[in-house]
C-alpha positions as CSV (number, residue, x, y, z in Angstrom):
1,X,50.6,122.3,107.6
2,X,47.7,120.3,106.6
3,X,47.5,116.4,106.6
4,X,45.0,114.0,105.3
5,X,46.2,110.5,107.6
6,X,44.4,106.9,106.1
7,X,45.3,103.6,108.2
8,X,42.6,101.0,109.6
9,X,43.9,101.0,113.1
10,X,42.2,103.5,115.6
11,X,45.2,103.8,118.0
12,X,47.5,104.7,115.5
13,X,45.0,107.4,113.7
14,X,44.7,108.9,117.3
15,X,48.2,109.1,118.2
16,X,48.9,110.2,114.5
17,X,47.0,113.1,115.0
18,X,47.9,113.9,118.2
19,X,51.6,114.1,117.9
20,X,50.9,116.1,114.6
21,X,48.4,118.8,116.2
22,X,50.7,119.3,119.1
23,X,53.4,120.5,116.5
24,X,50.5,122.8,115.4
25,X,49.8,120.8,112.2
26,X,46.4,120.8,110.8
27,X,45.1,117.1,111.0
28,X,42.1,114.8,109.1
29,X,42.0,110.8,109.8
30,X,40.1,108.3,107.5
31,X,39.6,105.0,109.1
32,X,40.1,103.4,105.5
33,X,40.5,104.4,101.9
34,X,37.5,104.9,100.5
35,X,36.8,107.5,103.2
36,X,40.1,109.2,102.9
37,X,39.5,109.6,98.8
38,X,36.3,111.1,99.7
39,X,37.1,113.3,101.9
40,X,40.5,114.4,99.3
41,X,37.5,115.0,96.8
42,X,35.6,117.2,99.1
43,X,38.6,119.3,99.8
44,X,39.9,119.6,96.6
45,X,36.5,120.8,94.8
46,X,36.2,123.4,97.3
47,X,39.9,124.8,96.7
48,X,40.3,127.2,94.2
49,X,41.6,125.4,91.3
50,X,45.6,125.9,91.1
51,X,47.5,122.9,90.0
52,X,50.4,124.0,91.0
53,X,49.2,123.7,94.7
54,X,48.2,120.8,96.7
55,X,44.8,120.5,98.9
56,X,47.1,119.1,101.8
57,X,50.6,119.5,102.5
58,X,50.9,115.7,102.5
59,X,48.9,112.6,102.9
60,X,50.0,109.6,104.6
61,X,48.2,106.2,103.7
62,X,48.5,102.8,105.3
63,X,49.5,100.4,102.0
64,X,47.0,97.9,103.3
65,X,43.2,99.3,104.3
66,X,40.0,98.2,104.0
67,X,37.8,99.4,101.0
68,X,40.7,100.6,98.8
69,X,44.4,100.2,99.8
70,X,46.6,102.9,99.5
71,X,48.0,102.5,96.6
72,X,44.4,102.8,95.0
73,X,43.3,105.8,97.0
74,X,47.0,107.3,96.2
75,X,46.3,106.8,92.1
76,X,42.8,108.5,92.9
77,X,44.7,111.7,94.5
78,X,47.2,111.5,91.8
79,X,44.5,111.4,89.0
80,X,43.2,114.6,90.7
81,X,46.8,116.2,91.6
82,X,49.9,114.6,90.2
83,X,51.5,117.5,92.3
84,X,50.5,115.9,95.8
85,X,53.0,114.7,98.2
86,X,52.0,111.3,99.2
87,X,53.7,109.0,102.0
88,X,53.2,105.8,102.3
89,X,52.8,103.9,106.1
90,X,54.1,100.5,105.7
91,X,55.4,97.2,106.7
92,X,56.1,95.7,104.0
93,X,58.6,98.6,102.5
94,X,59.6,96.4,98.9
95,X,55.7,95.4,97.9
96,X,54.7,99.1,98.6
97,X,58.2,100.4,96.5
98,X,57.7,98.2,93.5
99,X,53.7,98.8,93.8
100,X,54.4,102.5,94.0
101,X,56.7,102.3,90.6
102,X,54.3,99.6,88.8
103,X,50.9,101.7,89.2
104,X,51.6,105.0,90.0
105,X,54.2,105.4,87.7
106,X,56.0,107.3,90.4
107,X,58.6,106.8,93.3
108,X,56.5,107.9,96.3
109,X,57.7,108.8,99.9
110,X,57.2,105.4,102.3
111,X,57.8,105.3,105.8
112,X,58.3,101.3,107.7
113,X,55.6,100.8,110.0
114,X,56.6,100.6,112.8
115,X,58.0,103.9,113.3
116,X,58.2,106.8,115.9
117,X,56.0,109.6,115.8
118,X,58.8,111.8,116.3
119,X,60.1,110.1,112.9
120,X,56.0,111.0,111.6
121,X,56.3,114.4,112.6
122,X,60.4,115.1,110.9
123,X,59.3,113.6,107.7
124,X,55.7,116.0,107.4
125,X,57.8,118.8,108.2
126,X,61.4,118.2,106.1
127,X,63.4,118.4,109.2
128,X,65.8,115.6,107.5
129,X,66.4,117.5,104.6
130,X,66.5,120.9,106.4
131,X,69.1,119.3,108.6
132,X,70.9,118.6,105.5
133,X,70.7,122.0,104.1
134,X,72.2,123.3,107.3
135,X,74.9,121.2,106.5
136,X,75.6,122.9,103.2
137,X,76.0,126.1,104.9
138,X,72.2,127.3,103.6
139,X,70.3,129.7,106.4
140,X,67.0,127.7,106.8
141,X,65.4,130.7,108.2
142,X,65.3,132.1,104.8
143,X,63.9,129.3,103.2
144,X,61.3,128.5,105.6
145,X,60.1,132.1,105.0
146,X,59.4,131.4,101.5
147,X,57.0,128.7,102.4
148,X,58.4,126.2,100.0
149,X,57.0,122.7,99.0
150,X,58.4,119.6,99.8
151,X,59.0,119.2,95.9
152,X,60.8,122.7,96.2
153,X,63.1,121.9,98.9
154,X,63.7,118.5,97.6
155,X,64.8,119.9,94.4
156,X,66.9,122.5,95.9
157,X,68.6,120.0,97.9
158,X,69.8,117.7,95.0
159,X,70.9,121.1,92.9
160,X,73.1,122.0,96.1
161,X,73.7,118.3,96.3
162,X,75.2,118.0,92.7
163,X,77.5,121.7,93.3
164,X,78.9,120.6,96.5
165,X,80.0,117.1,94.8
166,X,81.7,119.0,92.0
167,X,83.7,121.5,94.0
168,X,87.4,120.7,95.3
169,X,88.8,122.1,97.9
């Protein structure tokens, strides 16, 4: 996968990316906003233009950064693909939720800083709602094959979500 990682602090950018690339992810770090939108622009003009697809599988921004904080670098992304998975890195979990609603318009992905990078590297890759899949008697193998998005398998899983509620047994 391919992930575009914003947060001020070095140590955590470096572990980020570490823990990420040894799963054999794909990783770019931004030391602040402004950078990380820049860089997003760069990608995305030289991707074939496809709305349906996202330049990175997901980006992960720190709420607060220097330059632009990641709600404003996340309605830049947004603004260029609506489509994009975005995760926010944060300690303060309610500012960032109602922030996310009020501005973006949108319920976005946040994760409470601070968290493991074991807990980084489930969320990038699903491994929550596969687990949950599995549950539902669904062979993952088949569904990893298809390469979905995270906005495939998360729709998948509420449709399977909403059967399994209505059956009786």
């Amino acid at each position: 996968m391919e992930i575009l990682i914003a947060d001020d602090e070095p140590d955590l950018l470096d572990q980020y990316k570490l823990a990420l690339e040894t799963e054999g992810h794909s990783v770019i770090t931004c030391k602040d906003g402004e950078q990380c939108l820049k860089i997003y622009l760069i990608e995305s003009e030289q991707q074939i233009a496809d709305s349906s697809t996202s330049v990175f599988d997901a980006v992960v921004l720190d709420y607060q950064m220097p330059e632009k904080n990641g709600i404003e670098v996340a309605k830049g992304i947004l603004a260029i693909n609506p489509h994009q998975r975005i995760i926010f890195a944060s300690g303060y979990i309610q500012e960032t939720f109602l922030d996310s609603i009020k501005q973006l318009g949108q319920i976005t992905e946040i994760m409470q800083k601070p968290f493991s990078l074991q807990a980084l590297v489930d969320t990038i890759e699903d491994k929550d709602i596969y687990a949950q899949l599995e549950k539902l008697n669904v062979d993952v193998a088949v569904i990893k094959e298809l390469n979905p998005s995270h906005a495939q398998i998360k729709a998948y899983f509420d449709v399977l979500c909403r059967l399994q509620k209505g059956r009786t047994f």
